[in-house]
TORVEXLUM-105192 format. One record per residue: x, y, z of N, C-alpha, C in turn; residue in three letters. Coordinates in pm, whole numbers, padded with zeros to 5 digits, always signed. Layout:
BEGIN
XYZXYZXYZALA ...
END
This chain:
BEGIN
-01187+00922-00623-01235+00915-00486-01386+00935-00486UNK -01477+00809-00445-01625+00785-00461-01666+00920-00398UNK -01586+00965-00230-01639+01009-00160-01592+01156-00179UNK -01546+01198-00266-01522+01358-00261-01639+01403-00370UNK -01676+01300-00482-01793+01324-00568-01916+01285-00542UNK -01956+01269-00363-02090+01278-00323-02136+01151-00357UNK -02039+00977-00408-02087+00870-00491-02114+00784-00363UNK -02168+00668-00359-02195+00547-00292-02054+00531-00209UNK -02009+00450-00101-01899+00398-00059-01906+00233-00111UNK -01798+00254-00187-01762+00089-00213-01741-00016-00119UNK -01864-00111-00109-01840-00152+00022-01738-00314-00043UNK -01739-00335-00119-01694-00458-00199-01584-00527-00166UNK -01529-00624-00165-01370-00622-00127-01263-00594-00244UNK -01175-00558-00270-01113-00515-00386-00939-00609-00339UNK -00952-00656-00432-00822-00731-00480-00721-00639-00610UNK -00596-00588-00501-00488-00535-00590-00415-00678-00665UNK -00414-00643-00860-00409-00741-00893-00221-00733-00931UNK -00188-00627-00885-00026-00629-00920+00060-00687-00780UNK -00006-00643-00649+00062-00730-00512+00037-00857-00530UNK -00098-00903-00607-00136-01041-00640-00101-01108-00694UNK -00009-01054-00829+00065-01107-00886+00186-01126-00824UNK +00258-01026-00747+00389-01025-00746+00370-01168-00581UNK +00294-01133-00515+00274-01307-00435+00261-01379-00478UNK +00192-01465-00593+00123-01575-00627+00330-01590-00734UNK +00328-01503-00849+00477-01551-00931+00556-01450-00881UNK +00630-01509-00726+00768-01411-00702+00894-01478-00821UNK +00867-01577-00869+01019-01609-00979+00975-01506-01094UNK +00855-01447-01131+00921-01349-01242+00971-01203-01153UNK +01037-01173-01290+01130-01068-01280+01021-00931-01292UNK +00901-00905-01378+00817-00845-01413+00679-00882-01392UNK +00562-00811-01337+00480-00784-01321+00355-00677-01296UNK +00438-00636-01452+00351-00499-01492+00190-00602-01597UNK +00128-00478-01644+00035-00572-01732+00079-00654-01854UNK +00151-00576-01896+00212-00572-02035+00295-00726-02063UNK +00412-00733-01957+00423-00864-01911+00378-00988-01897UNK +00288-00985-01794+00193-01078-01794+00083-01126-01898UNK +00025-01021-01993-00099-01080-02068+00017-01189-02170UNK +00121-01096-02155+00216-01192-02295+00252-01351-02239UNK +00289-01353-02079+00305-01475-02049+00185-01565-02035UNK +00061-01484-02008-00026-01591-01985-00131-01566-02158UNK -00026-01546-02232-00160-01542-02361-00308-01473-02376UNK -00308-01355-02292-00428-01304-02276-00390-01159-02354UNK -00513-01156-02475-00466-01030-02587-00526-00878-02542UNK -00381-00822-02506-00391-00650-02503-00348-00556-02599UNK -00492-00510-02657-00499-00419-02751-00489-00256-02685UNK -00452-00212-02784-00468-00043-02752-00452-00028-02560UNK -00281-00086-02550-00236-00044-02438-00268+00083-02364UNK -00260+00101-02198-00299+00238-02158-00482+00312-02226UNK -00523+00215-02285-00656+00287-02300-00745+00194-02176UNK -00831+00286-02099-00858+00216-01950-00917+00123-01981UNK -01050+00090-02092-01143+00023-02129-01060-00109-02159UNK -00928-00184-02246-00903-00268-02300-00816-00287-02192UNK -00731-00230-02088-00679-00255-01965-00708-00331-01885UNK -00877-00295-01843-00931-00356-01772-01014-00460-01766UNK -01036-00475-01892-01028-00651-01970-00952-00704-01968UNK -00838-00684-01971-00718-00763-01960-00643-00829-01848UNK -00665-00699-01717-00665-00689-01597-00797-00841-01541UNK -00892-00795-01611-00997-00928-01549-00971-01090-01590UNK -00880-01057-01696-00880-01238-01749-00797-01260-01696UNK -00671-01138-01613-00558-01175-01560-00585-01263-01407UNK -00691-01176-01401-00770-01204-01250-00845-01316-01236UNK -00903-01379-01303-00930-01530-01330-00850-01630-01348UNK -00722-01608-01426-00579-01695-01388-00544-01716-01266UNK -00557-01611-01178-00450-01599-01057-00528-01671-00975UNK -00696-01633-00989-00767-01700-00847-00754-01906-00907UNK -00769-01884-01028-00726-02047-01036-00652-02110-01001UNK -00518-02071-01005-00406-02052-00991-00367-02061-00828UNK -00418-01986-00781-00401-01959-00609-00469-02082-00555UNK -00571-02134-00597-00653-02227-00551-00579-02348-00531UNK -00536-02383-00742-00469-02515-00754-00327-02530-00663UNK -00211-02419-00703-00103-02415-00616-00135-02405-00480UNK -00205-02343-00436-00178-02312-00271-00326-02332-00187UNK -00447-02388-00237-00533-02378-00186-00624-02322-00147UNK -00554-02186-00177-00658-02070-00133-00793-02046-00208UNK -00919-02057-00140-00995-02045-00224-01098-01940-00133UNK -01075-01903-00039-01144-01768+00065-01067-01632+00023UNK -01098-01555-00007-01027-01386-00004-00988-01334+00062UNK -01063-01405+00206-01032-01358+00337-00867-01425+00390UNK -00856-01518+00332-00689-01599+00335-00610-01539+00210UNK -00596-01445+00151-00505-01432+00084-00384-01391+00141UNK -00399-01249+00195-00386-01204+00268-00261-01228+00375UNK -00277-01348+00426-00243-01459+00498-00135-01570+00447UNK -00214-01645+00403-00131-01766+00318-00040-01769+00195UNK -00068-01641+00136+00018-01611-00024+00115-01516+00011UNK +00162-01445+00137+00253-01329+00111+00372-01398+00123UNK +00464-01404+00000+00558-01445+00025+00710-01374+00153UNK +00773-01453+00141+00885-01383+00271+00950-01239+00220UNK +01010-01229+00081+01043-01125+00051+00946-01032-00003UNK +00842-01038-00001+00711-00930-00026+00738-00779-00001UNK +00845-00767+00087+00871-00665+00132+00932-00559+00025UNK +01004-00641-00098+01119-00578-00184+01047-00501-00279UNK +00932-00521-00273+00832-00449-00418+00744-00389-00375UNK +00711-00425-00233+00568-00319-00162+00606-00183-00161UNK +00508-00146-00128+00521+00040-00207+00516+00128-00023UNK +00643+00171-00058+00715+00232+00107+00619+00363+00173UNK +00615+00359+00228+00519+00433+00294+00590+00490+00431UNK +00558+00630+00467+00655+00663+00590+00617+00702+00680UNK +00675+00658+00820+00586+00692+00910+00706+00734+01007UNK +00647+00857+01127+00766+00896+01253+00767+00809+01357UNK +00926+00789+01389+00952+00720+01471+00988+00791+01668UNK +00909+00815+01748+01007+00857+01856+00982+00744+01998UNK +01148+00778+02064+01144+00716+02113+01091+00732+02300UNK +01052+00673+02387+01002+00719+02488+01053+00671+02613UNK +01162+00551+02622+01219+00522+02694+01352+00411+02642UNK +01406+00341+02790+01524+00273+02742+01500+00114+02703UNK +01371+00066+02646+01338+00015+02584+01330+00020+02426UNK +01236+00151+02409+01238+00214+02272+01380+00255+02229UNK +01465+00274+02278+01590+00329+02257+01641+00221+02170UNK +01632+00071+02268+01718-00035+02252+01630-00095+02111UNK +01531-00093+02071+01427-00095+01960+01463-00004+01844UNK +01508+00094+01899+01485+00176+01759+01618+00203+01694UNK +01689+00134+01762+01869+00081+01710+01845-00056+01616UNK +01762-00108+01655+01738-00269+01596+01672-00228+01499UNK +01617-00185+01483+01485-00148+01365+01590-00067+01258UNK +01655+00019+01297+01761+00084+01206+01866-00007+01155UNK +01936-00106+01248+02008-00197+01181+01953-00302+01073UNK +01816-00320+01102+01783-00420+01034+01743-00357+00914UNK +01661-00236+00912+01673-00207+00804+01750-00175+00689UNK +01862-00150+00749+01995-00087+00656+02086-00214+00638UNK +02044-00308+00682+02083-00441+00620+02038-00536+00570UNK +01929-00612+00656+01863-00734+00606+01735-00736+00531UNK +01639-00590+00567+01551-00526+00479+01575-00398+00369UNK +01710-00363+00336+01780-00348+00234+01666-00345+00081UNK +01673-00269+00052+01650-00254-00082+01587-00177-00130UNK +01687-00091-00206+01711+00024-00279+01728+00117-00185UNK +01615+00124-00114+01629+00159+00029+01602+00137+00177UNK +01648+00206+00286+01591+00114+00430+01477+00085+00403UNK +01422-00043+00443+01287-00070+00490+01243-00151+00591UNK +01137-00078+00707+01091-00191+00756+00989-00245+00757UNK +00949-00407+00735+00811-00472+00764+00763-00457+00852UNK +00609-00439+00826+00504-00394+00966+00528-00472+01030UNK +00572-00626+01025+00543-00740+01136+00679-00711+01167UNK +00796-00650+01141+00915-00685+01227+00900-00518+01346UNK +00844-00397+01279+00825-00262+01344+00723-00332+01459UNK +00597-00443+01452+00498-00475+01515+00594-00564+01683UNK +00693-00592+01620+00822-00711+01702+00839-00649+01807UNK +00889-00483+01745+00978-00417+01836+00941-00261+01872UNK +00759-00252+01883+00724-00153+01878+00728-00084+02010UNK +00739-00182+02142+00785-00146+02285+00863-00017+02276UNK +00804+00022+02358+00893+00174+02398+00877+00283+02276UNK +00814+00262+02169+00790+00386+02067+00665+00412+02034UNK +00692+00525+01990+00553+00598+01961+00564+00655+01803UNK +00442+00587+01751+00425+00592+01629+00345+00681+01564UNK +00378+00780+01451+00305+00920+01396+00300+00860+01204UNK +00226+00878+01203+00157+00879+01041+00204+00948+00940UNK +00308+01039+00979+00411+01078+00918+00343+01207+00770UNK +00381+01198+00717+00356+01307+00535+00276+01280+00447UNK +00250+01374+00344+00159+01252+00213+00226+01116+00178UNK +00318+01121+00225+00384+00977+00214+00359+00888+00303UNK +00232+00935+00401+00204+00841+00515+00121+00721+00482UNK +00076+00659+00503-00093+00588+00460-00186+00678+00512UNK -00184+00718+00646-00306+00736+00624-00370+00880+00553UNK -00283+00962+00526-00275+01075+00450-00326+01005+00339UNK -00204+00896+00235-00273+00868+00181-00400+00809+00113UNK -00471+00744+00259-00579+00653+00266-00649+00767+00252UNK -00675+00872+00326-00778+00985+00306-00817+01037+00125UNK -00708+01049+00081-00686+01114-00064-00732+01012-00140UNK -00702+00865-00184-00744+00774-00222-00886+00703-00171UNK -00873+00687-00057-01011+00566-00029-01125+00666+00084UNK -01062+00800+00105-01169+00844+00198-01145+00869+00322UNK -01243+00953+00423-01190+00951+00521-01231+00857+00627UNK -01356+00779+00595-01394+00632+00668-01266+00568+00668UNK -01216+00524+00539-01079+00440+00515-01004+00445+00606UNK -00953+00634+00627-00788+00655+00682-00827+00695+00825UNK -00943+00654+00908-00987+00648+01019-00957+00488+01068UNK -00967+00413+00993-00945+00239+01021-00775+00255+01018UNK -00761+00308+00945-00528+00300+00933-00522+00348+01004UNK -00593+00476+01088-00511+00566+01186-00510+00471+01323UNK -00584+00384+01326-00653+00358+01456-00437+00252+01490UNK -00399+00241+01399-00264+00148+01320-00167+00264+01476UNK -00211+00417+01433-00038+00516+01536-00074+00519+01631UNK -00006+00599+01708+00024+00669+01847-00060+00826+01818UNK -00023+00904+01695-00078+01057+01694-00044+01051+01508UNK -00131+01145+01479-00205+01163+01310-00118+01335+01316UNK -00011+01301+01223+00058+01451+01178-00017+01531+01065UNK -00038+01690+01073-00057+01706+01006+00040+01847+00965UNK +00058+01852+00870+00183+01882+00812+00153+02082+00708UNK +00221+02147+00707+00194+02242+00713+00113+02267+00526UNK +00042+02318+00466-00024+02333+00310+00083+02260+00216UNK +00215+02380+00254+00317+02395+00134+00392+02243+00116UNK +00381+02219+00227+00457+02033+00186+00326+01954+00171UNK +00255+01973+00130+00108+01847+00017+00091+01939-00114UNK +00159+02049-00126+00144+02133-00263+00212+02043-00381UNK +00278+01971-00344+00339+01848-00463+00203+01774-00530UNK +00151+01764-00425+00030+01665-00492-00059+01719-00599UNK -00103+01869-00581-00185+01917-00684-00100+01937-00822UNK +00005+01907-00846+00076+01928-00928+00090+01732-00969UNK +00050+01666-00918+00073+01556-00966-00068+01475-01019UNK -00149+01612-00957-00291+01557-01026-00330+01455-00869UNK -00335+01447-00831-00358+01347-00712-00468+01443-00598UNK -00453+01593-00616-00547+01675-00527-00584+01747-00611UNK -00729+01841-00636-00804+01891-00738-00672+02048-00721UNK -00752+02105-00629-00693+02208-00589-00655+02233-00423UNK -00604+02371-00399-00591+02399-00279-00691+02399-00148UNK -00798+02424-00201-00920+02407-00121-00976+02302-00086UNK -00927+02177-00169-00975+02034-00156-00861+01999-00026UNK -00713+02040-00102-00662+02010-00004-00660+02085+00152UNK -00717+02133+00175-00726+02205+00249-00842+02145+00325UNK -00944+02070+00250-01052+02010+00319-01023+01845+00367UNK -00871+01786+00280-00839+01700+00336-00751+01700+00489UNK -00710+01824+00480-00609+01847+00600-00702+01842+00719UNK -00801+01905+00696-00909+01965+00808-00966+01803+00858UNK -00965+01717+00802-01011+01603+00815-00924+01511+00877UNK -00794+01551+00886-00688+01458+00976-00715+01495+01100UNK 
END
């Protein structure tokens, strides 16, 4: 995190190259690195060391924008976004949780649909729902940012608190949740210590 070590804010646009992959080739089964350099012939030495990773990661990243261009046209960054997410995108995106309440007999009739659909047609592994189908049927509810499992919790911890000020602007109200349930995180290496976290809380 640039901004907890006093560094520049990255103003750049940054392309995740594993959602990028998993849009551009939904027929493979795999799309870790390891995978890919082997299918596209690009040589990874001394796996897990960051330096030869991220060489590998870059030649991967020159395939795909070719690739995106020739198959699908895309040749703006600003259309990826857009034009490459495939329909089931949903099955591999990384779940994120947010509170649901309801505020009338609208939201009521919404937040039955949103539960059915998830526990059936967005299915996998576990409930899920897509922002654009929650965006369908957001009438009548009120939306909370939920745990470190939220975005924007996690946008703060990762990208800053400029970042998780643009996601928040996304709820209804920004939870913030008592020390002992974000104490997982310093144990996962993800928060320095208690005092950091403590300076992220203060910041929700």
């Amino acid at each position: 995190n640039y901004e907890r070590h006093d560094l520049p804010k990255i103003s750049q646009p940054v392309i995740d190259t594993l959602e990028f992959a998993r849009n551009l080739y939904p027929e493979y089964k795999r799309h870790g690195l390891g995978p890919l350099t082997k299918r596209f012939g690009v040589a990874l030495d001394h796996h897990h060391m960051a330096n030869y990773d991220a060489e590998a990661t870059g030649r991967l990243l020159f395939i795909f924008i070719k690739d995106v261009a020739e198959k699908h046209g895309v040749t703006d960054l600003a259309r990826l976004n857009i034009d490459l997410i495939s329909p089931d995108s949903y099955k591999k995106a990384r779940i994120k949780h947010a509170t649901i309440y309801v505020k009338n007999q609208v939201g009521l009739k919404n937040i039955f649909k949103l539960v059915s659909l998830s526990n059936t047609k967005y299915f996998e592994g576990v409930p899920r729902i897509p922002r654009t189908v929650l965006d369908a049927h957001r009438e009548g509810l009120i939306l909370g940012s939920a745990c470190s499992e939220g975005e924007v919790f996690d946008a703060v911890v990762s990208q800053g608190v400029d970042a998780a000020v643009e996601v928040a602007k996304y709820y209804d109200f920004i939870e913030v949740m008592p020390p002992a349930i974000y104490a997982s995180l310093i144990a996962k290496e993800q928060v320095k210590d208690m005092e950091e976290l403590q300076t992220i809380i203060k910041s929700l």
